[in-house]
C-alpha positions in Angstrom: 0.0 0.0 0.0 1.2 2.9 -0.9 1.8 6.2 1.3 0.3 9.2 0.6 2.0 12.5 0.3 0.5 15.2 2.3 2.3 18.4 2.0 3.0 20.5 5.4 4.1 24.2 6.2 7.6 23.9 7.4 9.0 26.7 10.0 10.3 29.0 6.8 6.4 29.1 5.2 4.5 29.5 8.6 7.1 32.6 9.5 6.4 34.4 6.3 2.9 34.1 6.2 2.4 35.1 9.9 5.1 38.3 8.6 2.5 38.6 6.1 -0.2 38.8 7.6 1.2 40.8 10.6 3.3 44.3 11.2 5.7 42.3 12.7 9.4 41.6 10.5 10.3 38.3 9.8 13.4 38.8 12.4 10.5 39.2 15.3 8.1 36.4 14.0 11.2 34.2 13.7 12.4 35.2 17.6 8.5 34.9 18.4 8.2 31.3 16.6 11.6 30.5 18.4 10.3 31.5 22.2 6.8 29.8 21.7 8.5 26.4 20.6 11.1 26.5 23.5 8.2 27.1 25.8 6.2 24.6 24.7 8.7 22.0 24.7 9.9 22.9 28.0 6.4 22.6 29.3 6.1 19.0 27.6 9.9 17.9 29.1 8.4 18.7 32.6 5.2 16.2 31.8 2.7 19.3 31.8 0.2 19.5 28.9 0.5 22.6 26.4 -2.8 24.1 25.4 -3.5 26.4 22.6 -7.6 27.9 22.5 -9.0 27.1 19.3 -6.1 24.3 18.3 -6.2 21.4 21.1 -3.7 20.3 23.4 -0.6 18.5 23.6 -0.1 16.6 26.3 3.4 13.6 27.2 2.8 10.2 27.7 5.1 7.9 28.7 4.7 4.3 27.1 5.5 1.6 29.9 8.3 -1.2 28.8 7.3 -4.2 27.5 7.4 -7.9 26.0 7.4 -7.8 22.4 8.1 -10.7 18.9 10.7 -9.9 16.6 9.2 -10.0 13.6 12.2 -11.0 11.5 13.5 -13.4 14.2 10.6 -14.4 16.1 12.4 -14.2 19.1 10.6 -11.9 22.5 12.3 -8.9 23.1 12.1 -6.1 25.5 10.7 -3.1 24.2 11.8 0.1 26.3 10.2 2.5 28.3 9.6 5.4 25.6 8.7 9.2 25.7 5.8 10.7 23.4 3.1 13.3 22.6 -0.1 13.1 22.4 -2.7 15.8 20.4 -5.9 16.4 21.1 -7.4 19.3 18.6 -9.9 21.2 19.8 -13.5 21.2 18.8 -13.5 24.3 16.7 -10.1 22.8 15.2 -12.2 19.6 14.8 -15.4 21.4 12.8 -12.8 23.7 10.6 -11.5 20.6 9.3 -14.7 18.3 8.8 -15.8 21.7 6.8 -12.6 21.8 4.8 -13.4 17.9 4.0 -16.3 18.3 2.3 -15.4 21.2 0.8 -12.5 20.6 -0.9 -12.8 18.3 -4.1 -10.4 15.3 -4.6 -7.3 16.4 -6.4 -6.6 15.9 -10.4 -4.3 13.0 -10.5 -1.4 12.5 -13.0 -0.6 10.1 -15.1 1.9 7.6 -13.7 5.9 8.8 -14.1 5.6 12.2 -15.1 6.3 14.6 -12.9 5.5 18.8 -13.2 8.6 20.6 -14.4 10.5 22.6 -12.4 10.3 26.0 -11.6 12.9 28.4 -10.7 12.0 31.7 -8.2 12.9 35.0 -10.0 16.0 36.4 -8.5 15.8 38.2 -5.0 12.9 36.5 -3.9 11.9 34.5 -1.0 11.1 30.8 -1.6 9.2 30.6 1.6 6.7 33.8 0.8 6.4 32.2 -3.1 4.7 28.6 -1.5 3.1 30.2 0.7 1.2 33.1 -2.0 0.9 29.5 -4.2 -0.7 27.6 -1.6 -3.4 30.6 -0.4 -4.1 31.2 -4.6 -5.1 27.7 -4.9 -6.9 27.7 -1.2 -9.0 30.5 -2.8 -9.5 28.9 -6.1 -10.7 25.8 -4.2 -13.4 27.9 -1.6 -14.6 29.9 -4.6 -13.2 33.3 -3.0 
């Protein structure tokens, strides 16, 4: 079965559209981004659950060792004691994305082996901004705005 690919906004693309869409330069939204994450994680580290209104919460758990099967070997093994996160989104995160669900059509697929070609950013832009205008144009195409 094959995976499929879902495409994310990485730290450079979330920074430039919160600089867009703020007064803020991309040096403060950067130190911003930095602080929040840092928080958070130190916040997780110390086994207390981060909430954020309107997203959900993240909260550690700690998975308890125990008796697992190889599954090349078939041999038991002892599976360690492990550290995680958990996310719970929050019920207006929950109905923003059962509404973007059913709104959004399925997308065009291509023929098998051929892939887009590639496209270079004019000189002096940024990258990051480029995606990000990309990704909102075809947003609004999709919602009709």
């Amino acid at each position: 079965m094959a995976k499929k690919s879902i495409e994310k906004i990485n730290k450079a693309e979330l920074i430039a559209l919160v600089t867009q869409r703020s007064t803020l330069s991309k040096t403060q939204v950067t130190e911003i981004y930095e602080l929040i994450v840092d928080e958070m994680g130190r916040g997780l580290a110390e086994g207390k659950p981060v909430g954020l209104s309107n997203f959900g919460v993240l909260r550690p758990v700690v998975r308890k060792a125990r008796t697992g099967t190889s599954p090349s070997t078939g041999e038991r093994i002892t599976i360690h004691e492990s550290h995680t996160v958990s996310f719970k989104p929050s019920p207006n995160l929950r109905k923003r994305l059962k509404a973007t669900a059913h709104a959004s059509p399925a997308a065009p697929k291509r023929a098998p082996g051929i892939k887009a070609p590639a496209k270079r950013p004019p000189a002096g832009s940024d990258p990051a901004i480029e995606k990000v205008q990309a990704k909102q144009a075809r947003d609004d195409k999709r919602s009709g705005a």
